[in-house]
VMD Tcl script that builds the backbone (N, CA, C; Angstrom):
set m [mol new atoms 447]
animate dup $m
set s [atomselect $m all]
$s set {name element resname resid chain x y z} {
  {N N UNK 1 A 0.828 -1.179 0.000}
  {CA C UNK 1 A 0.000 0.000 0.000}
  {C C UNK 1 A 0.876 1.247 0.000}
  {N N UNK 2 A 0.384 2.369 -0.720}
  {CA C UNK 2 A 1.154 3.703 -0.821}
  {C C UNK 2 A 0.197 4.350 -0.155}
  {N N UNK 3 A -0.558 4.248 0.688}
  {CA C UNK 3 A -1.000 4.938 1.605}
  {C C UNK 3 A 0.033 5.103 2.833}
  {N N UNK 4 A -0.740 6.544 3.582}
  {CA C UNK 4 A 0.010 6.543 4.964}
  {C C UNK 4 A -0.742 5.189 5.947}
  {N N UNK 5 A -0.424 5.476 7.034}
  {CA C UNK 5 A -0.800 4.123 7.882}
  {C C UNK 5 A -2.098 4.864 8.232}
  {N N UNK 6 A -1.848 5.926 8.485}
  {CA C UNK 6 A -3.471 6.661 9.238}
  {C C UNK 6 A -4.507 6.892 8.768}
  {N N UNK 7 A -4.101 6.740 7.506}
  {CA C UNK 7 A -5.436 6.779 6.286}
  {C C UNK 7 A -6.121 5.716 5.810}
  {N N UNK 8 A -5.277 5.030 6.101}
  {CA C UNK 8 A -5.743 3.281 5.332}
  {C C UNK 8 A -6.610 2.912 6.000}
  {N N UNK 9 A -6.891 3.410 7.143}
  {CA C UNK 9 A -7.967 2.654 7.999}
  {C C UNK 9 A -9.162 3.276 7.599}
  {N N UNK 10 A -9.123 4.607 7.198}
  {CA C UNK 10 A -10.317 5.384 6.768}
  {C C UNK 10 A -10.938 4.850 5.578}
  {N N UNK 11 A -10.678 4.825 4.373}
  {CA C UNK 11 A -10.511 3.865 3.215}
  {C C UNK 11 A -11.723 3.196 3.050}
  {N N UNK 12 A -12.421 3.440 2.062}
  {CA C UNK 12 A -13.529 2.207 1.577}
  {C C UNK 12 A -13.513 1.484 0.459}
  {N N UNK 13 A -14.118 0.193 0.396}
  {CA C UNK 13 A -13.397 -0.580 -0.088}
  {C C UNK 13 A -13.472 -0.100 -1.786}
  {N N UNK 14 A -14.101 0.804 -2.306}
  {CA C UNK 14 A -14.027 1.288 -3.393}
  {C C UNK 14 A -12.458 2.049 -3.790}
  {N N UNK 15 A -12.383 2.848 -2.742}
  {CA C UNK 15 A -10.853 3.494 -2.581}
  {C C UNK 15 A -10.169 2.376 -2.836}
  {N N UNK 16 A -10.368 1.380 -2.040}
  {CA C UNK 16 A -9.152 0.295 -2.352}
  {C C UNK 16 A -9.064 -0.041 -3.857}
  {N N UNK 17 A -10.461 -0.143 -4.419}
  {CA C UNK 17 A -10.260 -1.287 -5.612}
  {C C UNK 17 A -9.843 -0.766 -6.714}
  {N N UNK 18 A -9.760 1.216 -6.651}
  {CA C UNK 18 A -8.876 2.097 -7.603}
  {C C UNK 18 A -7.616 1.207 -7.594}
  {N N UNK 19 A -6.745 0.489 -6.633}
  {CA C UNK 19 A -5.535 -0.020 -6.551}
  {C C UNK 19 A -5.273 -0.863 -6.911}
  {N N UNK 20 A -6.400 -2.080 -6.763}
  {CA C UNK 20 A -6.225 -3.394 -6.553}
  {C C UNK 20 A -7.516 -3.936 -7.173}
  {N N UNK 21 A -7.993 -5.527 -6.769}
  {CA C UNK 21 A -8.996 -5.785 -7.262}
  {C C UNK 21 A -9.844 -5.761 -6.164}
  {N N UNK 22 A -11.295 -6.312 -6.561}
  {CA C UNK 22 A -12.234 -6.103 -5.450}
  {C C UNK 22 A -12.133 -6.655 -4.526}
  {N N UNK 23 A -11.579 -8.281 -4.452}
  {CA C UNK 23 A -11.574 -9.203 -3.833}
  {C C UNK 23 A -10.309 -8.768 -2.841}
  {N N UNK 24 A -9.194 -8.399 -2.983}
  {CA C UNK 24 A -7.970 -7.953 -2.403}
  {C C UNK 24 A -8.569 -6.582 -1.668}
  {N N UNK 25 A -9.729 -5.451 -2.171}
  {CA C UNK 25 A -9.995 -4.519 -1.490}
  {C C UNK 25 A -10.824 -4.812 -0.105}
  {N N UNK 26 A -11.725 -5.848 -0.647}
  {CA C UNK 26 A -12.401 -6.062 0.362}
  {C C UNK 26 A -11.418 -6.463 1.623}
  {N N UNK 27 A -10.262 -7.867 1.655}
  {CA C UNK 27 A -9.466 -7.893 2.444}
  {C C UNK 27 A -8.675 -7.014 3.181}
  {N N UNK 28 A -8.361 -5.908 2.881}
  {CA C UNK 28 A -7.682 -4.646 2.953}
  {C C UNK 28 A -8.399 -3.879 4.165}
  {N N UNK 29 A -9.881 -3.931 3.579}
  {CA C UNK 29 A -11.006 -3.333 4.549}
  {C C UNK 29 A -10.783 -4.038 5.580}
  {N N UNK 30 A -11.495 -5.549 5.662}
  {CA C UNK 30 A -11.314 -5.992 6.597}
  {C C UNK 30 A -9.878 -6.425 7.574}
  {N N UNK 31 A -9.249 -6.099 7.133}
  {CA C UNK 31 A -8.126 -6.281 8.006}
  {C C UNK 31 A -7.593 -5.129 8.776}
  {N N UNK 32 A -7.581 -3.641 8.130}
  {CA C UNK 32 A -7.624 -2.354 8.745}
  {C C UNK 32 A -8.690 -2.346 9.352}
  {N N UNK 33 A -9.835 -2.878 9.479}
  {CA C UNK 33 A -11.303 -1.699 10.104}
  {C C UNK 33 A -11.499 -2.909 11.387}
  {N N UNK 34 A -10.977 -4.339 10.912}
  {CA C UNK 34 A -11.324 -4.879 11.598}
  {C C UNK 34 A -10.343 -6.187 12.618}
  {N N UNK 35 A -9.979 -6.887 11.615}
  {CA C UNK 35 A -8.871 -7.923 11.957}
  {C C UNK 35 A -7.233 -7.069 12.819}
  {N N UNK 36 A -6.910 -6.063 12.498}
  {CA C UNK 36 A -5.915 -5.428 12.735}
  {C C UNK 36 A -6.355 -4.916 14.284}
  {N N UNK 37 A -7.519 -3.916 14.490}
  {CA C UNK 37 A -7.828 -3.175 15.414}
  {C C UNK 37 A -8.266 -4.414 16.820}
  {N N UNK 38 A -8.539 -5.803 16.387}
  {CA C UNK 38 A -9.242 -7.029 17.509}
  {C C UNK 38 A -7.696 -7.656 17.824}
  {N N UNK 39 A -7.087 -7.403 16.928}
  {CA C UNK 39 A -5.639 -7.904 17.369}
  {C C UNK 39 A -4.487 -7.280 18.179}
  {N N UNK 40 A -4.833 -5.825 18.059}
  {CA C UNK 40 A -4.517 -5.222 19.052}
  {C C UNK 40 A -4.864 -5.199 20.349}
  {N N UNK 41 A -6.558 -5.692 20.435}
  {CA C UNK 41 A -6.734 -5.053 21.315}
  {C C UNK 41 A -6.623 -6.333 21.963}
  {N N UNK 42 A -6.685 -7.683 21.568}
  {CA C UNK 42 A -6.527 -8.668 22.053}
  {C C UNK 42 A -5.106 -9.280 22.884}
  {N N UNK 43 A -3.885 -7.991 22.061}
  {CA C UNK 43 A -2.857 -8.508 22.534}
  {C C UNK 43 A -2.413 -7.352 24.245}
  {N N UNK 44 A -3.406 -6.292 24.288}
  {CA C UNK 44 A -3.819 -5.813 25.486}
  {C C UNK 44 A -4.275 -6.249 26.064}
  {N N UNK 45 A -5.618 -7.117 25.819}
  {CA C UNK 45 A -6.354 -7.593 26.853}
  {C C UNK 45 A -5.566 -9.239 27.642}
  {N N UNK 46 A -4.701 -9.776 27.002}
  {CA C UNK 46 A -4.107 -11.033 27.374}
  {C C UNK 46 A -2.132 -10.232 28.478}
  {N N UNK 47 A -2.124 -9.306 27.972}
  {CA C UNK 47 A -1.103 -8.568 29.210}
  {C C UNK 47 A -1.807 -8.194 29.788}
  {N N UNK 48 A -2.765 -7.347 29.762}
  {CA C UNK 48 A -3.877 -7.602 31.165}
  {C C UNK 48 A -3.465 -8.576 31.938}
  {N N UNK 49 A -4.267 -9.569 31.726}
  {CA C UNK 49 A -4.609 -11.271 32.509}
  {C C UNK 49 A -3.180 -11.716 32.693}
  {N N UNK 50 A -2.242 -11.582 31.614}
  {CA C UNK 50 A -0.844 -12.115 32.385}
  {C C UNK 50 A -0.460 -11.477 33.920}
  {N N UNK 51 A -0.616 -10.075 33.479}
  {CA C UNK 51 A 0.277 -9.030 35.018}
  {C C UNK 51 A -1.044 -9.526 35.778}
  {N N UNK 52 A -1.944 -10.004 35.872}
  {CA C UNK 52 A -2.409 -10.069 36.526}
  {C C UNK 52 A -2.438 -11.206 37.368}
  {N N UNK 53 A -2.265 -12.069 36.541}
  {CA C UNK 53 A -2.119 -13.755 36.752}
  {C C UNK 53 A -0.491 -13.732 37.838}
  {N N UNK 54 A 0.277 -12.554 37.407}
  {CA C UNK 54 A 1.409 -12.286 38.280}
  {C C UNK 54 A 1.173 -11.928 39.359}
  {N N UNK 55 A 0.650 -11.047 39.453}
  {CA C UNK 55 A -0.007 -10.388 40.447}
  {C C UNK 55 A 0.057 -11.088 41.489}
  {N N UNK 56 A -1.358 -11.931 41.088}
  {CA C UNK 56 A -2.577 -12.901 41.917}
  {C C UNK 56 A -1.482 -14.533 42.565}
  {N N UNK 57 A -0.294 -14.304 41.769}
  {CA C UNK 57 A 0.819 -16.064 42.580}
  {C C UNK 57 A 1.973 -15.257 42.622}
  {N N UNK 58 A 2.099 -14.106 43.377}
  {CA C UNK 58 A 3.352 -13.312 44.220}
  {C C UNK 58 A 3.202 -13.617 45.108}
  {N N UNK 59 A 4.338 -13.281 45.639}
  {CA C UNK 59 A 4.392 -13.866 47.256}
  {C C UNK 59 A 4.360 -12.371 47.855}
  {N N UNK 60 A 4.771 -12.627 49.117}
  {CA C UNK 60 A 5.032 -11.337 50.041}
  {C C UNK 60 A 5.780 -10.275 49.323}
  {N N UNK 61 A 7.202 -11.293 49.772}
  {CA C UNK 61 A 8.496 -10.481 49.266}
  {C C UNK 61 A 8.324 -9.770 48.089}
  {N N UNK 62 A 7.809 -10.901 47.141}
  {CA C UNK 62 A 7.766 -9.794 45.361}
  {C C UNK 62 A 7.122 -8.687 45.149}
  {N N UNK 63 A 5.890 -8.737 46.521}
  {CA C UNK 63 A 5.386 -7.953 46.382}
  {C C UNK 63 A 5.039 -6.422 47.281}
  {N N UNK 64 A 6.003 -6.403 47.968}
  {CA C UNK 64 A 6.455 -5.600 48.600}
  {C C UNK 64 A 7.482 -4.088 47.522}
  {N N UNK 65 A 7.279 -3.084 48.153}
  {CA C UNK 65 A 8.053 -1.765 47.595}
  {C C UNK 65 A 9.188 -1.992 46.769}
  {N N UNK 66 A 10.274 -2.590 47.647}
  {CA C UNK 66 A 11.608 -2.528 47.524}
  {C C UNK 66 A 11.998 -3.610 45.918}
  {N N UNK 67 A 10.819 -4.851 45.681}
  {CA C UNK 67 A 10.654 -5.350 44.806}
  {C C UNK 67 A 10.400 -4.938 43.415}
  {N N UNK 68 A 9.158 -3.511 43.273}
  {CA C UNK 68 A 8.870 -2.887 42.387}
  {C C UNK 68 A 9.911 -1.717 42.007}
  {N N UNK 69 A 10.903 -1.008 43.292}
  {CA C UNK 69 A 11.478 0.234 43.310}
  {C C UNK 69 A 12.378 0.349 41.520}
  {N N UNK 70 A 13.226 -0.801 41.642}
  {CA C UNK 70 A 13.552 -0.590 40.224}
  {C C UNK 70 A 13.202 -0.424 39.196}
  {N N UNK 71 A 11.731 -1.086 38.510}
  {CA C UNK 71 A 10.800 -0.517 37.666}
  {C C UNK 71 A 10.416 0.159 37.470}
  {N N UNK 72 A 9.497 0.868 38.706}
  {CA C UNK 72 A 9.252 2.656 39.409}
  {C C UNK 72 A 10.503 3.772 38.979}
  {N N UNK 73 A 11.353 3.079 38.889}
  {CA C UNK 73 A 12.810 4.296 38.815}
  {C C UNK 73 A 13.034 4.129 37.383}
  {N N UNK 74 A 12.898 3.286 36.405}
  {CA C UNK 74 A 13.225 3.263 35.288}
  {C C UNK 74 A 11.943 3.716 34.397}
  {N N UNK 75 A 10.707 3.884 35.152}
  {CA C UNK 75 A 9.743 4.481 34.733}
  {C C UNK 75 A 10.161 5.820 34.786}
  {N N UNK 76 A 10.585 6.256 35.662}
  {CA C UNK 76 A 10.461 7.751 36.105}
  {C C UNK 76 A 12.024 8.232 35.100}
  {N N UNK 77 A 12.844 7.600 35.165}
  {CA C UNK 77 A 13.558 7.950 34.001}
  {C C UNK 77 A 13.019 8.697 32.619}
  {N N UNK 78 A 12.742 7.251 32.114}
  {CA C UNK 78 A 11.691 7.853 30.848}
  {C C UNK 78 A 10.714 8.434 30.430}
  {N N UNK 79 A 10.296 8.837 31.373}
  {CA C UNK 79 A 9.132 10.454 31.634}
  {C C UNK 79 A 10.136 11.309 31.541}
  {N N UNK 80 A 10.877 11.159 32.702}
  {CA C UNK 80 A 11.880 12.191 32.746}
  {C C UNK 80 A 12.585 12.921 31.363}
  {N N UNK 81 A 12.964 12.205 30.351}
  {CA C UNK 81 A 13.592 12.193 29.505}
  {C C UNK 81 A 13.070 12.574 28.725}
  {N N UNK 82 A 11.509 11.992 28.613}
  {CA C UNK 82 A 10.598 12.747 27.715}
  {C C UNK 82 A 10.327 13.949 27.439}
  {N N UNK 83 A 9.824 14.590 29.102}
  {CA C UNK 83 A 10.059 15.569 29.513}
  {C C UNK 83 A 10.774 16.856 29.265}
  {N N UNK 84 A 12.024 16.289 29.557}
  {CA C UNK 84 A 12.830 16.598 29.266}
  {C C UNK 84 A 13.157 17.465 27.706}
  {N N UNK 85 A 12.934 16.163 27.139}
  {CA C UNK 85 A 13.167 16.207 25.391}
  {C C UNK 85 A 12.278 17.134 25.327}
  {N N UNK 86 A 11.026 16.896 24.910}
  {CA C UNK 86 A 9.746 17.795 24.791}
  {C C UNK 86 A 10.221 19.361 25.058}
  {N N UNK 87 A 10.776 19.848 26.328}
  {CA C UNK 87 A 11.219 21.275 26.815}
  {C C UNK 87 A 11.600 21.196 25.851}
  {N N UNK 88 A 13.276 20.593 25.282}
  {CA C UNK 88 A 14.461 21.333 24.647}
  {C C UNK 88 A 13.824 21.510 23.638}
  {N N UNK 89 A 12.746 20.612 22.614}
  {CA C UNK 89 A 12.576 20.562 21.100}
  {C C UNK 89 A 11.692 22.145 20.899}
  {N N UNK 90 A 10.824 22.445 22.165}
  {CA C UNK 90 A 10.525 23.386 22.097}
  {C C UNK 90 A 11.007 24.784 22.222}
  {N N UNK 91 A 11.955 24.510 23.071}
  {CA C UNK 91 A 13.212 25.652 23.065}
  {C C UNK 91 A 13.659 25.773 21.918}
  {N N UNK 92 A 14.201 24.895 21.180}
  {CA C UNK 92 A 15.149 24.806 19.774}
  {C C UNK 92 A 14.021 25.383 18.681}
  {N N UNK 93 A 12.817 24.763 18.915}
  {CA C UNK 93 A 11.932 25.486 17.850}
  {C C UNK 93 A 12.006 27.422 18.165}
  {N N UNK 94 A 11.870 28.135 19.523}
  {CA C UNK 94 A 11.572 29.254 19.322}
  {C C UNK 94 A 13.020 30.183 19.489}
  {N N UNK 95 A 14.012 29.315 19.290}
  {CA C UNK 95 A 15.738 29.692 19.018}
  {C C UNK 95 A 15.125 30.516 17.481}
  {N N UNK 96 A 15.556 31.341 17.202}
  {CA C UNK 96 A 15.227 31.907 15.626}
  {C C UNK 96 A 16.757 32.800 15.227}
  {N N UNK 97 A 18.084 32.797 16.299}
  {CA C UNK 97 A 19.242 32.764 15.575}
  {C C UNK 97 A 19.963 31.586 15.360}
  {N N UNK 98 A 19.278 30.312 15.392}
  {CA C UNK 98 A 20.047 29.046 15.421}
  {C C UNK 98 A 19.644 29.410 13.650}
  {N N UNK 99 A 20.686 28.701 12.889}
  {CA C UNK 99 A 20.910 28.794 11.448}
  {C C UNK 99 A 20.928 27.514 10.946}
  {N N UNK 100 A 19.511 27.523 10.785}
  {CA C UNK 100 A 19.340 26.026 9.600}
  {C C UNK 100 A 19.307 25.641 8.411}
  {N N UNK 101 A 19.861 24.394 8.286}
  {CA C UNK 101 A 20.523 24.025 6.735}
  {C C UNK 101 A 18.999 23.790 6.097}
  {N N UNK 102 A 18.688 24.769 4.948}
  {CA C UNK 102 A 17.979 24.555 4.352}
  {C C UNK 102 A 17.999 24.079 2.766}
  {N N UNK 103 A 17.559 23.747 1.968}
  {CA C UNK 103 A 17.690 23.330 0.350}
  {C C UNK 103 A 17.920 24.248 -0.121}
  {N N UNK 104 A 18.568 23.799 -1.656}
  {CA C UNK 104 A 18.210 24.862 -2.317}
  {C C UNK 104 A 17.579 24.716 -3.395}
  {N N UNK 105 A 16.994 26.456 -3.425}
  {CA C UNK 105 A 15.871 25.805 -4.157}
  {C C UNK 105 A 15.737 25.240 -5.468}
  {N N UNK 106 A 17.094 25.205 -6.487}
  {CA C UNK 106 A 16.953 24.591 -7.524}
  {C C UNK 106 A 17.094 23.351 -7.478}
  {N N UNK 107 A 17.579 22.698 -6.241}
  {CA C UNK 107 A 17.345 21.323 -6.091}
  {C C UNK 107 A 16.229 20.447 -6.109}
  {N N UNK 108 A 15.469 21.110 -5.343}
  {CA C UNK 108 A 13.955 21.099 -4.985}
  {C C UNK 108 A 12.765 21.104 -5.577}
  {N N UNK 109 A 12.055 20.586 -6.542}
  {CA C UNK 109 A 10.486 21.010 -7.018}
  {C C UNK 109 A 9.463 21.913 -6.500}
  {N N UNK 110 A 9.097 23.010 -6.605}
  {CA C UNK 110 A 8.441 23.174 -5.690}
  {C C UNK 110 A 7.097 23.160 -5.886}
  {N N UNK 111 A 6.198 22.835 -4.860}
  {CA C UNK 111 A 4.662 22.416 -4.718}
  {C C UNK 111 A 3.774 22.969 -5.463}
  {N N UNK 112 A 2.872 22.515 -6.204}
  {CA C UNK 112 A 1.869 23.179 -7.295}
  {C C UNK 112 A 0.532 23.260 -6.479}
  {N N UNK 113 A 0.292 24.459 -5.960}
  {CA C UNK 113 A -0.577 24.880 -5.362}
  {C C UNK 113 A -2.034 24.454 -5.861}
  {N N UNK 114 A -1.985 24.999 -7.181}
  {CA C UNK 114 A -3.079 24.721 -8.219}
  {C C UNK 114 A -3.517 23.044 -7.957}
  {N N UNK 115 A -2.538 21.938 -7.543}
  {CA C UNK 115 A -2.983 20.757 -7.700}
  {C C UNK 115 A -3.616 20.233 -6.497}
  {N N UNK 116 A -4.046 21.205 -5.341}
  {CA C UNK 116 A -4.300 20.672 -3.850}
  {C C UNK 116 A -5.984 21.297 -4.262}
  {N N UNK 117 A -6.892 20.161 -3.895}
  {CA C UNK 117 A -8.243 19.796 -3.931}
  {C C UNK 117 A -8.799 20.921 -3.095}
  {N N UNK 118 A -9.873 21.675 -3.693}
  {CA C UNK 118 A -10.522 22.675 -3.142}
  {C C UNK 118 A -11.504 22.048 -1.800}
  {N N UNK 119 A -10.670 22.941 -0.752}
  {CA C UNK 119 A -11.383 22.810 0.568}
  {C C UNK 119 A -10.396 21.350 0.971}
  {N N UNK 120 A -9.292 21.328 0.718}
  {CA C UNK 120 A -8.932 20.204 1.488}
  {C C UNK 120 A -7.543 20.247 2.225}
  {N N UNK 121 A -8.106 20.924 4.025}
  {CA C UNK 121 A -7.477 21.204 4.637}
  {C C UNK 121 A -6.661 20.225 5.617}
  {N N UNK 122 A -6.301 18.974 4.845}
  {CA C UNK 122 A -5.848 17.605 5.522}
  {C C UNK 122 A -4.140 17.834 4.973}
  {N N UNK 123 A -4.047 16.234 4.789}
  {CA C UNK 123 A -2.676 16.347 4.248}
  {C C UNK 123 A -2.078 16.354 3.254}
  {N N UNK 124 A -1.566 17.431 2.226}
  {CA C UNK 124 A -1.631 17.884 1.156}
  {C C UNK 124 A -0.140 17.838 0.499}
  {N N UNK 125 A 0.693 17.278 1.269}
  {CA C UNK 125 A 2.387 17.506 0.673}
  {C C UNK 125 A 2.600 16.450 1.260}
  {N N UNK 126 A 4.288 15.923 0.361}
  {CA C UNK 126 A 4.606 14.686 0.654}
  {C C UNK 126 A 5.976 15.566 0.654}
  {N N UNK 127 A 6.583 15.200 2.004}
  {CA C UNK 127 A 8.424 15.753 2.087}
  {C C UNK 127 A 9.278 14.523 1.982}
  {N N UNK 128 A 10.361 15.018 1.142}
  {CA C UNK 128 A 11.425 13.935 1.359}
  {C C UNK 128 A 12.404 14.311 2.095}
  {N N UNK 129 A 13.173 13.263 2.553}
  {CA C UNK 129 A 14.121 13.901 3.575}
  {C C UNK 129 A 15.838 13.226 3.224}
  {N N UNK 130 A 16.793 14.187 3.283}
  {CA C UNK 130 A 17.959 13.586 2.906}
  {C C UNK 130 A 18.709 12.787 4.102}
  {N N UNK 131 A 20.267 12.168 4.294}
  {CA C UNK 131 A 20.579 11.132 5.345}
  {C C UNK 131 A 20.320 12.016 6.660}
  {N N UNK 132 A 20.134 13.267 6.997}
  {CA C UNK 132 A 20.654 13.689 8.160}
  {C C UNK 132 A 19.183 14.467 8.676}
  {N N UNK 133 A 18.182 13.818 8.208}
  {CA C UNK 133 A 16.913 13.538 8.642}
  {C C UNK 133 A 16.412 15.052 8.114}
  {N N UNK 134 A 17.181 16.146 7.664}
  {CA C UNK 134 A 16.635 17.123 6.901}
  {C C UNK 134 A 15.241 17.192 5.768}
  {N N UNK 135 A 14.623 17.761 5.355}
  {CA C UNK 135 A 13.516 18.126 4.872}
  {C C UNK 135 A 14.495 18.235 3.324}
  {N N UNK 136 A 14.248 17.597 2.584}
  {CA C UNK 136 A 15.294 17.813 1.259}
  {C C UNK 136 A 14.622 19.079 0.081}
  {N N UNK 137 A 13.504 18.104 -0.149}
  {CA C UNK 137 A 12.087 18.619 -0.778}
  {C C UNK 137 A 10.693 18.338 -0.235}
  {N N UNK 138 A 10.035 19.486 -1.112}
  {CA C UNK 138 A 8.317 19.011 -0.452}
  {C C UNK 138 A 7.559 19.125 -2.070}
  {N N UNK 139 A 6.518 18.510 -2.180}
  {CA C UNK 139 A 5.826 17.950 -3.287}
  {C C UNK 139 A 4.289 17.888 -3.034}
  {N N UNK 140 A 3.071 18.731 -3.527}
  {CA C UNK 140 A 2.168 17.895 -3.299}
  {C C UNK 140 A 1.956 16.755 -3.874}
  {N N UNK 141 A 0.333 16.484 -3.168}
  {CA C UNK 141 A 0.181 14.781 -3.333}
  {C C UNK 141 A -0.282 14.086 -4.609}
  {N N UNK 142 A -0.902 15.241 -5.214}
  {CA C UNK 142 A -1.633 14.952 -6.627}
  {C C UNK 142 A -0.428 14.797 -7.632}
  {N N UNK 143 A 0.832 15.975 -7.065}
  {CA C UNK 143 A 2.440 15.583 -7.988}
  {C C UNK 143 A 3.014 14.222 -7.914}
  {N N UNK 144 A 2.698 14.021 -6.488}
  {CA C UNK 144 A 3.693 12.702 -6.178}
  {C C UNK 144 A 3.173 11.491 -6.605}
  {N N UNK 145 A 1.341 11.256 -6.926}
  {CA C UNK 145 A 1.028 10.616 -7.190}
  {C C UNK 145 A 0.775 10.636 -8.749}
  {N N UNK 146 A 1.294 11.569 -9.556}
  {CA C UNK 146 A 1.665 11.531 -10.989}
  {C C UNK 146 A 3.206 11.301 -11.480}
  {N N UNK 147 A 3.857 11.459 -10.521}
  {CA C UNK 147 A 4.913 10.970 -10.546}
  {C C UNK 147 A 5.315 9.555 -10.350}
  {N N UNK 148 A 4.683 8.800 -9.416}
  {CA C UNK 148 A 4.505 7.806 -8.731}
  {C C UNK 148 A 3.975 6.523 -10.143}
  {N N UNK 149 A 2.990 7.289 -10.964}
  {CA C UNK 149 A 1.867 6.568 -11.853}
  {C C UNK 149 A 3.625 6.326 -12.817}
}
mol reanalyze $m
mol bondsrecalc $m
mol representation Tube
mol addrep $m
């Protein structure tokens, strides 16, 4: 699929069968709308019942403070960090003398305005990005998908 992941679930099976055949669209459907989303939730609901099944044949000791403290602390790490991260990325975003490597623009295509669907305030550009996770170019979607054809 050349869809994003977040869209595919939206998708009816007509959308699909522009791609594919009917029989393969219909599968598509059902596996995003349905088979995919019971399998998730199934593989939640069975760690449920495991930690729980743990839970319920601990003993004292395991289950006492000093047992959990290391988990608790490696939790609180990675909040922490998150945290953390989250501040700086937002700091770095409202830095405006930090000097970023941008394209140039004859490298670049740039986006045909004219080709983005009237009233469609979703997702309308496709960016590529070079090794150093930079923004290389941006393209809309109606380009990329004539390009793509």
């Amino acid at each position: 699929m050349e869809y994003p992941i977040i869209d595919v679930s939206k998708q009816s099976v007509s959308q699909f069968a522009t791609e594919c055949s009917k029989a393969q669209a219909m599968r598509s459907v059902a596996w995003y709308r349905f088979a995919r989303p019971a399998l998730v939730l199934g593989t939640w609901v069975l760690a449920a019942v495991y930690i729980r099944w743990c839970l319920a044949n601990a003993s004292e000791e395991e289950m006492s403070l000093d047992a959990f403290m290391p988990g608790i602390v490696g939790i609180g790490i990675v909040v922490l960090s998150m945290v953390l991260w989250t501040f700086g990325r937002q700091m770095d975003a409202l830095n405006t003398s930090r000097v970023r490597r941008m394209p140039e623009a004859a490298e670049a295509p740039q986006p045909a305005t004219h080709d983005i669907p009237e009233g469609d305030a979703g997702r309308c550009l496709v960016a590529y990005h070079d090794d150093d996770g930079m923004i290389s170019h941006v393209m809309s979607v109606p380009e990329f998908e004539r390009q793509a054809a």
